[in-house]
Legacy VTK file of the C-alpha trace (Angstrom):
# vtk DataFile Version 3.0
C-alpha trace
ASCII
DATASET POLYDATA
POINTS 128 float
112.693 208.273 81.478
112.628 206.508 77.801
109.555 205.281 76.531
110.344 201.422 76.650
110.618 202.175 80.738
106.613 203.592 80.846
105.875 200.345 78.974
107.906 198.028 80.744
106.137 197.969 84.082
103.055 196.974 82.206
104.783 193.988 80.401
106.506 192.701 83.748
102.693 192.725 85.804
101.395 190.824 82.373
104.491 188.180 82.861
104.078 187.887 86.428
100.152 187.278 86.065
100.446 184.252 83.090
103.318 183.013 85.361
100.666 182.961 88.118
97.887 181.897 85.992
99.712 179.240 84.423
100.800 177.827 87.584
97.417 177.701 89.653
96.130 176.008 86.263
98.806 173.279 86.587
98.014 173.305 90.173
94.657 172.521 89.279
95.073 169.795 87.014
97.505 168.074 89.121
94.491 167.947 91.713
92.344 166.991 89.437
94.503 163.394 88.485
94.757 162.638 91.682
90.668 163.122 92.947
90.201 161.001 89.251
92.415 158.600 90.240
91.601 157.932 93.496
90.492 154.116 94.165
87.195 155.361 94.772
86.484 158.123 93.082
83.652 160.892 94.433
82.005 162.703 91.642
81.050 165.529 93.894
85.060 166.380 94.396
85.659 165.702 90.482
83.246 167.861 89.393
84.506 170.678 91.813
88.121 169.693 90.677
86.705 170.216 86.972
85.469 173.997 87.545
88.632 174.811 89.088
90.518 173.611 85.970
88.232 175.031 83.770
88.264 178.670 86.172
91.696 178.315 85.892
91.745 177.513 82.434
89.961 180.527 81.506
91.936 182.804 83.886
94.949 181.438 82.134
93.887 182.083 78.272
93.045 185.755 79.500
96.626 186.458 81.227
98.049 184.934 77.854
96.346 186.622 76.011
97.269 190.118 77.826
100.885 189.185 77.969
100.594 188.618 74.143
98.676 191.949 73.461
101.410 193.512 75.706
104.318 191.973 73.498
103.079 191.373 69.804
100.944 194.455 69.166
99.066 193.759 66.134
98.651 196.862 63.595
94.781 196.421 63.174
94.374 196.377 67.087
92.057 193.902 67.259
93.231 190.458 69.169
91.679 187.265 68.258
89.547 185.791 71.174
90.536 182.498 72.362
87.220 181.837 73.283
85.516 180.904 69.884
82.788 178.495 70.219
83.989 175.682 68.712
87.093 175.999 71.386
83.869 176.008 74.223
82.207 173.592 72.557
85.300 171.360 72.631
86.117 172.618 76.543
82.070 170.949 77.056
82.898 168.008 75.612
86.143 167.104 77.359
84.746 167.552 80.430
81.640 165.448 79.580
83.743 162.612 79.062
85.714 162.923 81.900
82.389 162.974 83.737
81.081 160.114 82.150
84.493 158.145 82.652
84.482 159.249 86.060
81.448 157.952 86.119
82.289 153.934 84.920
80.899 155.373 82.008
77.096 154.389 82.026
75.264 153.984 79.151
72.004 156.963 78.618
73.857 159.611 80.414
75.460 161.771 77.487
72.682 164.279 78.164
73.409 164.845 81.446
76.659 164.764 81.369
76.628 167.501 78.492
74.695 169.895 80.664
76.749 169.083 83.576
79.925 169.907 81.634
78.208 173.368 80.201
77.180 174.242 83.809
80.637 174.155 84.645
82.436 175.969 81.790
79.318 178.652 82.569
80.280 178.979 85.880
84.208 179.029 84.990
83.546 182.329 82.691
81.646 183.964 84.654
83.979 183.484 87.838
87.242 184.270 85.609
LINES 1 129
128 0 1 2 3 4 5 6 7 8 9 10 11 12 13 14 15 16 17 18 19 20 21 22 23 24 25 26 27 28 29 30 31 32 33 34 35 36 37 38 39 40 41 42 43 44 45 46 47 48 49 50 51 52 53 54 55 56 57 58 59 60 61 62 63 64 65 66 67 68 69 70 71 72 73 74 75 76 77 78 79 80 81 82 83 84 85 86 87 88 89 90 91 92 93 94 95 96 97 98 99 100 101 102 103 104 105 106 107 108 109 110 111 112 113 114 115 116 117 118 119 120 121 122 123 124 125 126 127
C-alpha cells in the first residue's frame, strides 16, 4: 500500500460529504422559492425554510472547507475560517430582508426582523 492510497479514502468521504452538503443546500433553497413565492405566503414556513438554508448553508461551508483542507494543504496549517463576521453579519442581513419582503415589507420592523434573522443564523451554527 502507497501512501496516496492511506490518503485517498479520506479525500473520497470529504467529496462525497460537499457533494451531499451541497445538494441538501440546493435542496433547501429550492424550497425556500417556492414557500416565498407562494400566492400567500406564511411567515411561519419561511422562516423555517430560512434556518434550513442557513443549517444547510453552514453544513455546506464546513464540508468545503474539509474537502479543501483535504486537497490544498497549506504549509502554515492554518485554514482560513469562512465564518468571519462580516460574512455573518452579511448572512443576518440577507435574511432580514427576505423577512421583511416576505413580510410586504412594513415600515418600523428592521429591528425585529434583525433579531429574527440572528436567531436563525444562531440556531443554524449551533445545529451544523
Amino acid at each position: 500500500m502507497s501512501l496516496a492510497e492511506i490518503g485517498s479514502p479520506t479525500k473520497r468521504e470529504a467529496r462525497r460529504a460537499y457533494q451531499q452538503a451541497f445538494h441538501y443546500f440546493s435542496e433547501c433553497v429550492r424550497h425556500l422559492q417556492s414557500v416565498i413565492h407562494d400566492p400567500h405566503p406564511d411567515l411561519a414556513a419561511i422562516e423555517a425554510a430560512l434556518l434550513e438554508v442557513e443549517k444547510a448553508r453552514v453544513a455546506y461551508d464546513r464540508r468545503r472547507d474539509a474537502l479543501a483542507r483535504q486537497l490544498l494543504p497549506l504549509k502554515s496549517g492554518v485554514f482560513p475560517s469562512t465564518d468571519s463576521q462580516a460574512a455573518v453579519s452579511e448572512h443576518v442581513k440577507d435574511i432580514a430582508e427576505i423577512l421583511w419582503e416576505a413580510a410586504g415589507k412594513p415600515d418600523g420592523t428592521a429591528a425585529d426582523d434583525w433579531r429574527k434573522a440572528e436567531e436563525i443564523v444562531k440556531r443554524a451554527v449551533a445545529a451544523a
